[in-house]
LOKEDREN-798059 format. One record per atom (N, C-alpha, C): y, x, z. Coordinates in Angstrom, 3 decimals. Layout:
DONU       c2       c1       c3
DONU        Y        X        Z
...
END
This chain:
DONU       c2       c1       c3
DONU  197.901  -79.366  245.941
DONU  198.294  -79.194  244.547
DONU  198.388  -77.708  244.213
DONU  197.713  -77.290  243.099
DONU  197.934  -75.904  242.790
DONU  199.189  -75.490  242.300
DONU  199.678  -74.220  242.347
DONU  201.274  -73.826  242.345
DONU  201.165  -74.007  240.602
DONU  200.249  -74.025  239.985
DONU  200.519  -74.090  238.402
DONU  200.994  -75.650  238.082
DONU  200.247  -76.620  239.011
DONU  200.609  -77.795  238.959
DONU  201.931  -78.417  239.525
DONU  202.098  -77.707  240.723
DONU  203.596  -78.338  241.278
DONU  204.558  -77.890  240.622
DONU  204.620  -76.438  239.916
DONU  205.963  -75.804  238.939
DONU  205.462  -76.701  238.161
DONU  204.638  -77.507  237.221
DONU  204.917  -78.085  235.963
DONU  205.571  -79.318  236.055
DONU  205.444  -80.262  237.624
DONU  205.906  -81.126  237.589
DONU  207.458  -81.253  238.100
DONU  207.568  -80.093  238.910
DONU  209.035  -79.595  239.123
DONU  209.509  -79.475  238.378
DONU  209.409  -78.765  237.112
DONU  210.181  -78.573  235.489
DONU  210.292  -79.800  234.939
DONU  208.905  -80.982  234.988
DONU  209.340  -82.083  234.026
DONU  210.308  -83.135  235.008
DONU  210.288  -82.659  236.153
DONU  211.472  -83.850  237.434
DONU  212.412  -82.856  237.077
DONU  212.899  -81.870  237.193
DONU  214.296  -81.212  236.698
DONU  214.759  -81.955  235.401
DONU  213.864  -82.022  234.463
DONU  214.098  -82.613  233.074
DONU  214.715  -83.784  232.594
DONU  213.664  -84.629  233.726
DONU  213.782  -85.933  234.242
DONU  215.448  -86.157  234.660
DONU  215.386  -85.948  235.785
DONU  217.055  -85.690  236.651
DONU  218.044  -85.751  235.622
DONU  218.024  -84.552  234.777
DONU  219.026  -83.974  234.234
DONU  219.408  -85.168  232.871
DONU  218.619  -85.588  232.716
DONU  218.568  -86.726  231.572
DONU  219.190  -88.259  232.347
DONU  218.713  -88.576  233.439
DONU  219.094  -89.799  233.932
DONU  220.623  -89.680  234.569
DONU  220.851  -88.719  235.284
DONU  221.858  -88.356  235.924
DONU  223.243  -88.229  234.854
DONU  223.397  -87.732  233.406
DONU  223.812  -87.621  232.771
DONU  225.357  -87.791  232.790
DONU  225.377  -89.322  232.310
DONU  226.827  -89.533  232.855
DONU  227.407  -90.557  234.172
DONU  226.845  -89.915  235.107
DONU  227.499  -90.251  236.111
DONU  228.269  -90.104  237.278
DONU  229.076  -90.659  238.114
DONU  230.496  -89.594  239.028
DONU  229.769  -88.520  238.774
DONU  231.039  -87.646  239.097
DONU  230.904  -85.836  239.110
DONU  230.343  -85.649  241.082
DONU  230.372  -86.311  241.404
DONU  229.886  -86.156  243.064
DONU  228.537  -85.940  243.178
DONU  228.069  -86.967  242.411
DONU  226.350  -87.477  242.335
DONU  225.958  -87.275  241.171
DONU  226.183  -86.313  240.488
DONU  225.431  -85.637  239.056
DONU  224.534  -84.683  239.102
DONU  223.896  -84.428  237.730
DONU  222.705  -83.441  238.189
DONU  223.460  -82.280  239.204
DONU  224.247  -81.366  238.803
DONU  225.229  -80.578  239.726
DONU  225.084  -80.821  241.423
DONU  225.393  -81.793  241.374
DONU  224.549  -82.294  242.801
DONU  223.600  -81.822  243.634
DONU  222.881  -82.289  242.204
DONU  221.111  -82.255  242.664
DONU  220.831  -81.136  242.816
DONU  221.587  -80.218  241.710
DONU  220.818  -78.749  241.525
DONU  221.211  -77.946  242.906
DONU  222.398  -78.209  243.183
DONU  222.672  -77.294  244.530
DONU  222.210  -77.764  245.925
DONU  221.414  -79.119  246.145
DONU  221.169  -79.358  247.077
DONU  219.483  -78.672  247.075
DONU  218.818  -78.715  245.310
DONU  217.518  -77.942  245.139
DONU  217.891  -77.173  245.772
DONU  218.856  -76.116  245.571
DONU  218.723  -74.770  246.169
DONU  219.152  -74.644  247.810
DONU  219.796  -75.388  248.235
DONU  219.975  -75.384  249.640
DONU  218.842  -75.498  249.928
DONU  218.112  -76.833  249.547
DONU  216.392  -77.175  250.225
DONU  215.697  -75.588  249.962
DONU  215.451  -74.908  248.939
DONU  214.367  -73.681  249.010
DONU  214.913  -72.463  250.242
DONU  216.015  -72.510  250.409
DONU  216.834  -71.590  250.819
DONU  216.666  -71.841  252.349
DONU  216.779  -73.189  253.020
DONU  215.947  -73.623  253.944
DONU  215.040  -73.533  254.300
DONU  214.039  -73.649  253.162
DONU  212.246  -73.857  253.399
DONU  212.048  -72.505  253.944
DONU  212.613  -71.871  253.231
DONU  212.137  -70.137  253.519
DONU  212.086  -69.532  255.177
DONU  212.853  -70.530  255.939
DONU  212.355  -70.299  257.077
DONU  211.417  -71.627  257.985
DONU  211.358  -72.255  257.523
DONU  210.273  -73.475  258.249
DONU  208.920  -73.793  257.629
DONU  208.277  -74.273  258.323
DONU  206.940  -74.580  258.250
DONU  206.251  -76.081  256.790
DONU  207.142  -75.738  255.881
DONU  207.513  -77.231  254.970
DONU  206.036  -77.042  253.502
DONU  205.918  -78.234  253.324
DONU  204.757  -77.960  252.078
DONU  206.439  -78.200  251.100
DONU  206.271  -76.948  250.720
DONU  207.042  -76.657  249.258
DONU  207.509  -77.686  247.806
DONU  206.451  -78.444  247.778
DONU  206.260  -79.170  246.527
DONU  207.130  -80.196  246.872
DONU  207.032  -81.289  248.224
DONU  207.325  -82.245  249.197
DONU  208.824  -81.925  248.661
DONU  209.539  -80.852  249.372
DONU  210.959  -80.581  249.406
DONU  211.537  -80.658  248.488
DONU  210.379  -79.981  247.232
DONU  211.590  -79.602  245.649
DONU  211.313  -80.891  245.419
DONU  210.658  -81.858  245.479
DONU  210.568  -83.275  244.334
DONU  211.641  -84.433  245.236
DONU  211.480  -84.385  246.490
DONU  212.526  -85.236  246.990
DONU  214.121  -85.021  247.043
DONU  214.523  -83.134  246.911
DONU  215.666  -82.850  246.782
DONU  216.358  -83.260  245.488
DONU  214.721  -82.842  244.231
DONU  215.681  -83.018  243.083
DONU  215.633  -84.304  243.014
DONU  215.116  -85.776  243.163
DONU  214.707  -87.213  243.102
DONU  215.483  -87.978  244.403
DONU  216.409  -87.688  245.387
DONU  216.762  -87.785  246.252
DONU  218.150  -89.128  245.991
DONU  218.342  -88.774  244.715
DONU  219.849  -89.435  244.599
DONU  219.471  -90.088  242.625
DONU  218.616  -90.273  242.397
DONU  218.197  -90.774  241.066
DONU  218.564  -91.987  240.827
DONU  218.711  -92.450  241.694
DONU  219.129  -94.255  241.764
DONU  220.271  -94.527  242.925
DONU  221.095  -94.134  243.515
DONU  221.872  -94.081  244.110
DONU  222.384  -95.535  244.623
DONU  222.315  -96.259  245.924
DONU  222.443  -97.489  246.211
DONU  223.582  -97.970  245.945
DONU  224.815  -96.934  246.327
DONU  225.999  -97.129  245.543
DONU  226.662  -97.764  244.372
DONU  225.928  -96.888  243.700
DONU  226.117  -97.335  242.321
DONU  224.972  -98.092  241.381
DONU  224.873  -99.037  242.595
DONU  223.620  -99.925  241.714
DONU  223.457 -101.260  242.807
DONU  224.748 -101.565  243.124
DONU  224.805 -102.849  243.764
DONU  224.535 -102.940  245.259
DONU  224.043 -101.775  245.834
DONU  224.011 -101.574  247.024
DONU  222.418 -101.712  247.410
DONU  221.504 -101.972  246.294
DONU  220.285 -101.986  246.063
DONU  219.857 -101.006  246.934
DONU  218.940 -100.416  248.088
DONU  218.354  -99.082  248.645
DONU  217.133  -99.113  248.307
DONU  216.181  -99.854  247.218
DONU  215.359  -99.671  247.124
DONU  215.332  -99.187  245.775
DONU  215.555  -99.423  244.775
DONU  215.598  -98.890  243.482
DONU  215.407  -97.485  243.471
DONU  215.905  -96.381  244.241
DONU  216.042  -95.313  244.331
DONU  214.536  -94.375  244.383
DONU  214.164  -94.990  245.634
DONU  212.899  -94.662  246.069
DONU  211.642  -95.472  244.680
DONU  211.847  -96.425  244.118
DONU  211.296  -96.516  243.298
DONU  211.415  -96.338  241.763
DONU  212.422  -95.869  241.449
DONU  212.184  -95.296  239.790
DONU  211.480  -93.908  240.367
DONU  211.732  -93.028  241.827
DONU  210.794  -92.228  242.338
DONU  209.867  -92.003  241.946
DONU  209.084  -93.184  242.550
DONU  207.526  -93.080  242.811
DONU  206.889  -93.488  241.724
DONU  207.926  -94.343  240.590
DONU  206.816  -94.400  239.432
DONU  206.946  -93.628  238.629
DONU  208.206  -92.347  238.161
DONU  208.205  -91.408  237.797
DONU  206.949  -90.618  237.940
DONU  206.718  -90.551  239.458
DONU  205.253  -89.509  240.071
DONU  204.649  -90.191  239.827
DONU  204.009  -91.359  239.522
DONU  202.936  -91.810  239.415
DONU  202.791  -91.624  237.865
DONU  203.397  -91.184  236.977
DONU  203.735  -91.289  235.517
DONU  203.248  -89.977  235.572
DONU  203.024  -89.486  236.262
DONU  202.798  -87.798  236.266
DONU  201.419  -87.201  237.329
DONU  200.840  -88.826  237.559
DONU  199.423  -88.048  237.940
DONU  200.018  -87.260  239.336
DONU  201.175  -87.294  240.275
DONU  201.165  -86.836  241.479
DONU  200.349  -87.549  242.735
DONU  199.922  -86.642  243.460
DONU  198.703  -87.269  244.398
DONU  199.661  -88.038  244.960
DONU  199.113  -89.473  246.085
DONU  199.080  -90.141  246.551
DONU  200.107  -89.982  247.803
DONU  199.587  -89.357  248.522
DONU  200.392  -88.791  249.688
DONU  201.394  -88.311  249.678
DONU  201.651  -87.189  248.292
DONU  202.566  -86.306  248.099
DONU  203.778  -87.737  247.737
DONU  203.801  -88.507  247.028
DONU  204.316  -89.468  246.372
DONU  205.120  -90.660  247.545
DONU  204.167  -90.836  248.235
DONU  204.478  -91.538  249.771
DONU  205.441  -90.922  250.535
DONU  205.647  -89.688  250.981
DONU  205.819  -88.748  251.517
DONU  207.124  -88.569  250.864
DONU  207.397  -87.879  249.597
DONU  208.521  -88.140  249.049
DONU  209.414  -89.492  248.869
DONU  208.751  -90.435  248.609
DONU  209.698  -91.627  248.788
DONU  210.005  -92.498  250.166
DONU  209.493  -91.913  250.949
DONU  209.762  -91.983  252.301
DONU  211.123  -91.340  252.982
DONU  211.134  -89.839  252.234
DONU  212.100  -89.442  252.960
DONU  213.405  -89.813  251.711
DONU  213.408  -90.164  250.792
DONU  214.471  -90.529  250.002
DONU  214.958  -91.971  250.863
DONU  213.992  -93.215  250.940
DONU  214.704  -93.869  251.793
DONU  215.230  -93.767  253.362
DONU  215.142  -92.422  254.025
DONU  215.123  -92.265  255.298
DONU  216.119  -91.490  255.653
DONU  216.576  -90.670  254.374
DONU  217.323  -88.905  254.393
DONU  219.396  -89.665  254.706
DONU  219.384  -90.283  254.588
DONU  221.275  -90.546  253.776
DONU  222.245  -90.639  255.373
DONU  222.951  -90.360  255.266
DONU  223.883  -90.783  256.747
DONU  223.812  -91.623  257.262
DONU  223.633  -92.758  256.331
DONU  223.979  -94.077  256.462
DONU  222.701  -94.697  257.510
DONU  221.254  -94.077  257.452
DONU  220.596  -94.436  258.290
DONU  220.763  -93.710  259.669
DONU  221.763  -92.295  259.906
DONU  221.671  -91.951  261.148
DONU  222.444  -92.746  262.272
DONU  222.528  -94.126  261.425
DONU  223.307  -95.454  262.146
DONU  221.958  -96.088  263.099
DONU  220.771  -95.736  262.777
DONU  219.632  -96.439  263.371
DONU  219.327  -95.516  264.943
DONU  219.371  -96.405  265.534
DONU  218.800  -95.254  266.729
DONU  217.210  -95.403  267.253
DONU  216.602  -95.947  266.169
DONU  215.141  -95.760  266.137
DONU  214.673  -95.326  264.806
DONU  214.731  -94.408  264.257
DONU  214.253  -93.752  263.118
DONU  212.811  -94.552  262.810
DONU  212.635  -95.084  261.501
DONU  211.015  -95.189  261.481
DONU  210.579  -94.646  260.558
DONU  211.035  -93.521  260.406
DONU  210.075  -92.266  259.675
DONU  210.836  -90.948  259.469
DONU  210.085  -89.476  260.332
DONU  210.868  -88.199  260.046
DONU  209.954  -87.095  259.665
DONU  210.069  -86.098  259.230
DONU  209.344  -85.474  259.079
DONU  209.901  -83.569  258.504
DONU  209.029  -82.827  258.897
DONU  209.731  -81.353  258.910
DONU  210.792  -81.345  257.831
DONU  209.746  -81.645  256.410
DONU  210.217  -81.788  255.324
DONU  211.469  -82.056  254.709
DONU  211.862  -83.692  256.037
DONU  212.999  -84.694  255.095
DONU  214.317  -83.829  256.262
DONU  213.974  -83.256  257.288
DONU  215.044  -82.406  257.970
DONU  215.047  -81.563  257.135
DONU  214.473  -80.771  256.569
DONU  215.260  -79.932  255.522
DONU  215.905  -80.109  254.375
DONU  215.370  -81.387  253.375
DONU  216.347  -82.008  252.496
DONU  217.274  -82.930  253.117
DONU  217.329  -83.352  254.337
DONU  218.112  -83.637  255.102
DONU  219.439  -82.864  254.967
DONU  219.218  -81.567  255.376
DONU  220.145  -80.953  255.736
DONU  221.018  -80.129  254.776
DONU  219.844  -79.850  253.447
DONU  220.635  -79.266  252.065
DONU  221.476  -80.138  251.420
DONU  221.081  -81.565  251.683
DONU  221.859  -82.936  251.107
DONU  223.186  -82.767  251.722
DONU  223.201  -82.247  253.220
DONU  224.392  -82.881  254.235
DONU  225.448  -81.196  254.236
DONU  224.620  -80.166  253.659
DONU  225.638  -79.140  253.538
DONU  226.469  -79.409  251.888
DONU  225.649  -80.045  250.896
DONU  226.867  -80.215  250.046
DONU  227.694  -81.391  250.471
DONU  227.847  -82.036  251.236
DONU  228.752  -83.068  251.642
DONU  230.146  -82.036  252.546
DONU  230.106  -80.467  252.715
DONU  231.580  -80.425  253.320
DONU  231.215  -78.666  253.052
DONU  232.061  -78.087  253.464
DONU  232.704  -77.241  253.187
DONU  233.659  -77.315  251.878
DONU  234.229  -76.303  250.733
DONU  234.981  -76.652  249.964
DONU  234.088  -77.843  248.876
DONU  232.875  -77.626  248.444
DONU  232.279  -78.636  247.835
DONU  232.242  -79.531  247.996
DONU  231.935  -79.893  249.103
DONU  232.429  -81.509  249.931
DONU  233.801  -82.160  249.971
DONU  234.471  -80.931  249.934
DONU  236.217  -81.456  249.920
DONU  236.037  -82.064  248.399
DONU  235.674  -81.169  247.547
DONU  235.880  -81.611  245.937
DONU  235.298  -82.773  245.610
DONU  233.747  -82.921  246.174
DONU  233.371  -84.521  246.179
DONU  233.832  -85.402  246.879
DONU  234.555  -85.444  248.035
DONU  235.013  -86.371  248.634
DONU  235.887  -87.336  247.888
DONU  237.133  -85.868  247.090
DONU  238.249  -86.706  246.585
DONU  237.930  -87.164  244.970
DONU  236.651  -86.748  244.606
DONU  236.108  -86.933  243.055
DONU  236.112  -88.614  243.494
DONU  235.108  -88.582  244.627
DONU  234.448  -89.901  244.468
DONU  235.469  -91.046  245.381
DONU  236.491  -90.576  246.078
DONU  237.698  -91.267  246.483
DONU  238.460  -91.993  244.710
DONU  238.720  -90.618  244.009
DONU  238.931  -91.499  243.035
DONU  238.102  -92.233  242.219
DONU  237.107  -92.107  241.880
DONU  236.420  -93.142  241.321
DONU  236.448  -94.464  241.988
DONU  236.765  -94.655  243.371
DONU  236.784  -95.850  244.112
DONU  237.913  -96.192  243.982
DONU  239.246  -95.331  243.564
DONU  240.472  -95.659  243.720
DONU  241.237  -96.008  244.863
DONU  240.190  -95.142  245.724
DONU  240.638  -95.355  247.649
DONU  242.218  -94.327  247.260
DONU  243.352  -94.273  248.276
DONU  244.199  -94.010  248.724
DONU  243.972  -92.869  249.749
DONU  244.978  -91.228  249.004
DONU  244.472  -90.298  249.277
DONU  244.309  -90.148  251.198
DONU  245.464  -90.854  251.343
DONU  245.900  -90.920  252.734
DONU  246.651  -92.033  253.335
DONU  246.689  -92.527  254.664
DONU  247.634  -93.978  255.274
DONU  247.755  -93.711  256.547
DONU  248.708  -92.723  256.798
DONU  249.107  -92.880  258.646
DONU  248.579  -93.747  258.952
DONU  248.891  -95.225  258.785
DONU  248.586  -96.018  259.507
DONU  247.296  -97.040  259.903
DONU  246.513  -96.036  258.874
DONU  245.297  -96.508  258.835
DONU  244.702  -95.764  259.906
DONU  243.938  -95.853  260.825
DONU  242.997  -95.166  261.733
DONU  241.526  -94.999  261.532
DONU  241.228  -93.780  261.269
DONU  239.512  -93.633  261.315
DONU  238.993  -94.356  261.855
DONU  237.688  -94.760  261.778
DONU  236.958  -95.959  262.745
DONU  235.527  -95.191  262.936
DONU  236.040  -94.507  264.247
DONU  234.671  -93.468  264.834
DONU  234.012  -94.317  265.053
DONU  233.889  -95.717  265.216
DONU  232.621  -96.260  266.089
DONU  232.237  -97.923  264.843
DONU  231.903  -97.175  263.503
DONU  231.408  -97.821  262.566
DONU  229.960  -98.521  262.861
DONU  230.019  -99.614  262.586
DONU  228.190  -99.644  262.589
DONU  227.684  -99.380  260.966
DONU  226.426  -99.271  261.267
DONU  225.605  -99.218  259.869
DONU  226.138 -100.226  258.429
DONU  226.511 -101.677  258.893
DONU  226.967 -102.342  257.739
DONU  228.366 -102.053  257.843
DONU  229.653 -101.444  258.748
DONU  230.935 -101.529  258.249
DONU  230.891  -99.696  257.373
DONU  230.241  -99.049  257.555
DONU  229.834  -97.458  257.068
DONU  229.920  -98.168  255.876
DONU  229.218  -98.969  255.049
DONU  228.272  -98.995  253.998
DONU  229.624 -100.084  252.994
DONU  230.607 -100.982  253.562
DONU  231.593 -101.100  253.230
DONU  232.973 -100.673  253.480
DONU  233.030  -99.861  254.083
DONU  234.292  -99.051  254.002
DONU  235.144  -98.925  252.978
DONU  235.977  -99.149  253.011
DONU  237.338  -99.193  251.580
DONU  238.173  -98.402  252.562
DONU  238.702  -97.134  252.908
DONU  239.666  -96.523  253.575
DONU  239.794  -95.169  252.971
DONU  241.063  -94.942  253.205
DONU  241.601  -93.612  252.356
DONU  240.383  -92.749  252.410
DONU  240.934  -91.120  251.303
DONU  239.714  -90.484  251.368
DONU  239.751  -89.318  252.777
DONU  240.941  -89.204  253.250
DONU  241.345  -88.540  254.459
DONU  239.951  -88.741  255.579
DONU  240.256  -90.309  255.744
DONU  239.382  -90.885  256.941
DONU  238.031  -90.593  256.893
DONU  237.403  -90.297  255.427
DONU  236.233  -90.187  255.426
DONU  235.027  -88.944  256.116
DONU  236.670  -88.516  255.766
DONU  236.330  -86.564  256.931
DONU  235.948  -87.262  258.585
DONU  236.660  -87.906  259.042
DONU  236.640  -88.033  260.224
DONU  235.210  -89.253  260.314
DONU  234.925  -90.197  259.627
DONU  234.009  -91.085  259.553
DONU  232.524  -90.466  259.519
DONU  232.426  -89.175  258.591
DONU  231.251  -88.438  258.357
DONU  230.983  -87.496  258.308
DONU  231.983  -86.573  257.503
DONU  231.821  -84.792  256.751
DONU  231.872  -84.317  258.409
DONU  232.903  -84.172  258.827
DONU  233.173  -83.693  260.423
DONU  232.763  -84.127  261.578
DONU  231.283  -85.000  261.311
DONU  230.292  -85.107  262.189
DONU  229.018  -84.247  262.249
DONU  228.657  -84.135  260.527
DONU  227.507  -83.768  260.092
DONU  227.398  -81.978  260.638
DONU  228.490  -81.843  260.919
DONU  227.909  -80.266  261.743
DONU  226.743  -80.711  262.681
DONU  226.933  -81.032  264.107
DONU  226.318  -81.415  264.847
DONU  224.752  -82.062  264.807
DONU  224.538  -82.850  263.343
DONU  223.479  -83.901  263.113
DONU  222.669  -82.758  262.033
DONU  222.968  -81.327  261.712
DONU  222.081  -80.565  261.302
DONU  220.388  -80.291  261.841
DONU  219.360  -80.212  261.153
DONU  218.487  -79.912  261.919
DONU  217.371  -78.629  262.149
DONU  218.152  -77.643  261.047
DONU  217.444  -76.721  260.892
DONU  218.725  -75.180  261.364
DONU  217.780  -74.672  261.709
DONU  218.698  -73.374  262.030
DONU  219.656  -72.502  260.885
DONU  219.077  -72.720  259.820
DONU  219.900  -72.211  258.554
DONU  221.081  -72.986  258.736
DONU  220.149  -74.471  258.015
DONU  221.500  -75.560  258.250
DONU  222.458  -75.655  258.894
DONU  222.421  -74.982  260.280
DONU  223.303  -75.011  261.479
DONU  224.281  -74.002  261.120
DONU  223.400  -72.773  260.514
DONU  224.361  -71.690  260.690
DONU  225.253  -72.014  259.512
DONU  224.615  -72.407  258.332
DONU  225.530  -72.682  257.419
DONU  226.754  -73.722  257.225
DONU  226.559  -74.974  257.880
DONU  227.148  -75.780  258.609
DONU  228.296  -75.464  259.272
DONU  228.325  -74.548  260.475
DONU  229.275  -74.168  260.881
DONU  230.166  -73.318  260.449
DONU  229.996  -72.825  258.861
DONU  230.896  -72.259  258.259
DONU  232.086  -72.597  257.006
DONU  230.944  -74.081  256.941
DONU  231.760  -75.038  255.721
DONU  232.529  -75.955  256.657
DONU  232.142  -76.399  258.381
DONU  233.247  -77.324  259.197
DONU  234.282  -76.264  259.379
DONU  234.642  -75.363  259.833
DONU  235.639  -74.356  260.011
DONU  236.083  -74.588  258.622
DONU  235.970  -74.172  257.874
DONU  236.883  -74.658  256.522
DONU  237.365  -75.828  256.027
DONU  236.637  -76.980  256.575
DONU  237.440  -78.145  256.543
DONU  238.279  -78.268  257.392
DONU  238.387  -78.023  258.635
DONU  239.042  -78.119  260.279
DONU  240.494  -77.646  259.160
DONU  240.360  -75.756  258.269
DONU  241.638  -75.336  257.780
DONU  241.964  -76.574  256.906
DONU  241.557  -76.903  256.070
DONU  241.941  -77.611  254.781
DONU  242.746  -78.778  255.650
DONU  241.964  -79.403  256.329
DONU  243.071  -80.575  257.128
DONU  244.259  -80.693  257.999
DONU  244.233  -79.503  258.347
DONU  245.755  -78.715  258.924
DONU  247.038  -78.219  258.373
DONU  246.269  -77.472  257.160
DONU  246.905  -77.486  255.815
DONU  247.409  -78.751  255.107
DONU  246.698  -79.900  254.799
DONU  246.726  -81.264  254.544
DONU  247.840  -81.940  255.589
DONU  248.063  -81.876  256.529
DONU  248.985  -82.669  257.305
DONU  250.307  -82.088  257.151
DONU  249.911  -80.842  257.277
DONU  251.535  -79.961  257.248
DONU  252.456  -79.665  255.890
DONU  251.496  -80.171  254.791
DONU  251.833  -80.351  253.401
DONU  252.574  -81.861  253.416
DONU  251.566  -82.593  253.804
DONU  252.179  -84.149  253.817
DONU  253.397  -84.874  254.464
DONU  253.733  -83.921  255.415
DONU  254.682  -83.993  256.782
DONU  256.179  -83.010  256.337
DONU  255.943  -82.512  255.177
DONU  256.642  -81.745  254.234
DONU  256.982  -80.138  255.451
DONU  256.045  -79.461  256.566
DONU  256.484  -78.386  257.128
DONU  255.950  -77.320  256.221
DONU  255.410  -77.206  255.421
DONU  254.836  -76.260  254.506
DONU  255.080  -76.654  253.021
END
């Protein structure tokens, strides 16, 4: 695709986004999207990635959200691909992107046979999984805790490190636990060297925030 062609369709999927996304949680709004765009370029800049691939799946990544659409995982990947197909995007490029939209989310690093990866979806991989923690992640966590009306915190509730893929995907537990269920894994499950480095600077800031968090709750501070 020529660079005159991929910026035009990048501008009309920004357009796109920004219109569908509109009013929905503050977690998963265009805001979202836009900072995970820029994590993905900010990434690319050191790996071997076709450019076009990254910006259309970062910004199209969360357009249909399974969440909030009945738990549906396919919808997502397809208002996708007929968007691009509405737009004359080649074939491959289109495949390729809706591949890694259904492949990219936490929720599949429950599979321990991946059936599809690629340079690409590790880097929107990983711009997706750095807005999930440091202080941004704290702010979406508890945005979208309340929209669920989960319970900020429950001593007596215990994290459940050893979730499978379907108890992940229904989880009803405070928004505390969710640190321990996901945000404060995703250091480790980074796959790019940026990602890593950046990664390890937003978990150190959660590690504070939750220390802070106990000793507030426990009334020593």
């Amino acid at each position: 695709m020529k660079v005159s062609e991929s910026n035009s369709i990048i501008e009309a999927t920004i357009n796109f986004v920004k219109s569908e996304l509109k009013n929905v949680e503050g977690g998963h709004d265009w805001f979202h999207i836009e900072r995970v765009y820029k994590n993905t370029l900010l990434i690319a800049k050191n790996e071997p990635v076709d450019i076009t691939v990254v910006s259309l799946a970062a910004l199209l990544h969360d357009i249909a959200d399974s969440k909030f659409n009945d738990g549906d995982e396919a919808i997502g990947p397809r208002v996708a691909s007929e968007f691009l197909l509405k737009h004359n995007v080649d074939s491959e490029i289109i495949e390729h992107v809706t591949q890694i939209i259904e492949n990219m989310s936490f929720k599949n690093s429950f599979d321990l046979n991946p059936s599809f990866t690629s340079k690409e979806m590790e880097v929107v991989q990983d711009a997706d999984r750095l807005d999930a923690i440091g202080a941004i992640g704290i702010a979406r966590c508890f945005n979208y805790g309340g929209f669920k009306n989960s319970a900020l915190y429950d001593p007596e509730i215990e994290p459940n490190l050893n979730m499978t893929k379907a108890e992940y995907k229904a989880a009803k537990t405070p928004t505390i636990n969710h640190f321990y269920e996901k945000l404060l894994l995703l250091k480790d499950q980074m796959n790019t060297k940026t990602g890593k480095r950046i990664a390890l600077e937003r978990h150190k800031y959660m590690e504070g925030f939750l220390k802070q968090f106990y000793a507030e709750w426990k009334g020593e501070k």
